[in-house]
C-alpha positions in Angstrom: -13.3 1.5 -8.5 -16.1 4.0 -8.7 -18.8 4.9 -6.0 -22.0 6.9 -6.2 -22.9 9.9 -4.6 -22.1 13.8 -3.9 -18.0 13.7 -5.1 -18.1 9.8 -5.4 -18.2 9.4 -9.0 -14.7 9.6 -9.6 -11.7 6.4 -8.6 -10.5 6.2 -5.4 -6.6 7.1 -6.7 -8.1 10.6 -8.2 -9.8 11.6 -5.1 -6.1 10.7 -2.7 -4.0 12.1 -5.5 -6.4 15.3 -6.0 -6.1 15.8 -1.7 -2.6 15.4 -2.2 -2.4 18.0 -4.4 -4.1 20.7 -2.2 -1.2 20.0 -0.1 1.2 20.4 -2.5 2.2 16.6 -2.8 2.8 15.6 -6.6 0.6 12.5 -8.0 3.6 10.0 -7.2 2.7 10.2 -3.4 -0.8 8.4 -3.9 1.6 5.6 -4.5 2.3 2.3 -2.4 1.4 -0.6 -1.5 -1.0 0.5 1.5 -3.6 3.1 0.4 -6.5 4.1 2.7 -9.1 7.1 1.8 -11.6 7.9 4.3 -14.4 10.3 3.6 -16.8 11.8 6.2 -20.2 11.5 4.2 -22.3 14.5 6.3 -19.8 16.5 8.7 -17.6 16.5 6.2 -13.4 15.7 6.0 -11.1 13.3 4.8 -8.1 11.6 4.7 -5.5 10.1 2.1 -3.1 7.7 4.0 0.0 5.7 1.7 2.2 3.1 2.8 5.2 2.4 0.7 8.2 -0.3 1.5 11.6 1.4 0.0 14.3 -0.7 -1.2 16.2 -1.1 2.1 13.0 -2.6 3.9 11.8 0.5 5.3 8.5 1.4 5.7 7.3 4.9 5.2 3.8 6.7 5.9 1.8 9.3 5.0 -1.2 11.0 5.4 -3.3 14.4 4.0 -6.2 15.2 6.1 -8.8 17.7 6.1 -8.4 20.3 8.7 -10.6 23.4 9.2 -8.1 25.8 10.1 -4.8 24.3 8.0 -3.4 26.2 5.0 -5.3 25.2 2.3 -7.7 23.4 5.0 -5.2 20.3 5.2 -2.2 19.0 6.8 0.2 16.4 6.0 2.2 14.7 8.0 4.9 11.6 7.1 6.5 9.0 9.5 8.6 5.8 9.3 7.4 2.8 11.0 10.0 1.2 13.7 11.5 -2.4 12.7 8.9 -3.6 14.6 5.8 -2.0 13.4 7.0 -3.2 10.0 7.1 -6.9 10.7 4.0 -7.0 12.1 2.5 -5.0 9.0 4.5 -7.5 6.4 3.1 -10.4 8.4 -0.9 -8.8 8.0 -0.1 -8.5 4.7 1.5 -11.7 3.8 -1.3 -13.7 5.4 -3.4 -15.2 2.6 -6.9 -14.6 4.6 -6.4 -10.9 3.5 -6.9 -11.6 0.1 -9.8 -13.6 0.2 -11.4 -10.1 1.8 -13.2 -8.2 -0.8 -15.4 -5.8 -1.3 -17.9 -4.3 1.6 -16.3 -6.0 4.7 -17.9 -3.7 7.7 -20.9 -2.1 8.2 -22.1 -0.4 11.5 -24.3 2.4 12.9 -22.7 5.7 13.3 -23.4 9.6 13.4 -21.3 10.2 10.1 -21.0 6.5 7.9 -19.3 7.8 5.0 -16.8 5.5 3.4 -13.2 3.9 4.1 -11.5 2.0 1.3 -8.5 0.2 1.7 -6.5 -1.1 -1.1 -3.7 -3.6 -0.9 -0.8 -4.7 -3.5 1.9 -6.5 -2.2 4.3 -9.4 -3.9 2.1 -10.1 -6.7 -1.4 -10.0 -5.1 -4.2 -7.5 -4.5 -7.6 -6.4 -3.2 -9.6 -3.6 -2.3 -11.6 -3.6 1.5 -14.3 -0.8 1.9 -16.3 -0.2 5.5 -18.5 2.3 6.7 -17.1 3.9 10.1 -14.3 1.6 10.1 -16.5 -1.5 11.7 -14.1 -4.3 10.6 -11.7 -5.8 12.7 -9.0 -6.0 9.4 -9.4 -2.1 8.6 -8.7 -1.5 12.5 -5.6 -3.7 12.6 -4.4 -2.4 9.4 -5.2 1.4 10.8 -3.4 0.8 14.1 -0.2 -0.8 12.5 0.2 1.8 10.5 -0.2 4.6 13.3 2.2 2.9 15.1 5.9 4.1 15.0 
């Protein structure tokens, strides 16, 4: 996927994995089955959040943000979802509405509208979600799940 505009003419996976770099992550850790990117389109910022399901069932989190005053001007930060938190994210994610989602699913009024993009593979299916100041009811679920712990 490809968008237009100041730094939005390259994919979505080189913009997390290149903000993953300036925080010293390696490429691998753009990887997962959950994948949010949001990007402030005037003030500036942004944010590269990965979900990833390990072996054992367990769900892992993490996010590079932009931070003024942060080494390197960002800060990462990893977490594990409780038992809880995860079943409720693998039922969102096994409910077949959420594939039928694509493409621009929220747009609202704001001071900054820049772009969110969601991306989604899990057991065999996939799709993308994009909003503009995170209007849509599925990219706030999905966004509170995944802060939860």
């Amino acid at each position: 996927m490809i968008f237009a505009g100041p730094a939005m003419s390259r994919s979505i996976e080189d913009l997390h994995v290149d903000l993953r770099a300036r925080a010293g992550l390696p490429p691998a850790s753009a990887v997962g089955e959950v994948t949010i990117f949001r990007q402030a389109l005037y003030l500036g910022g942004s944010s590269s959040t990965v979900a990833r399901r390990n072996t054992r069932g367990r769900w892992t989190v993490s996010r590079v943000e932009t931070l003024g005053r942060a080494p390197n001007g960002v800060r990462a930060k990893n977490w594990t979802l409780s038992r809880d938190s995860a079943e409720v994210l693998e039922r969102w994610l096994d409910d077949p509405a959420l594939y039928q989602m694509t493409g621009s699913v929220g747009e609202q009024s704001c001071l900054d509208p820049g772009m969110l993009v969601a991306e989604v593979a899990w057991k065999g299916r996939s799709t993308s979600l994009e909003a503009d100041c995170e209007a849509d009811d599925a990219l706030k679920a999905l966004s509170g799940i995944l802060n939860a712990s």
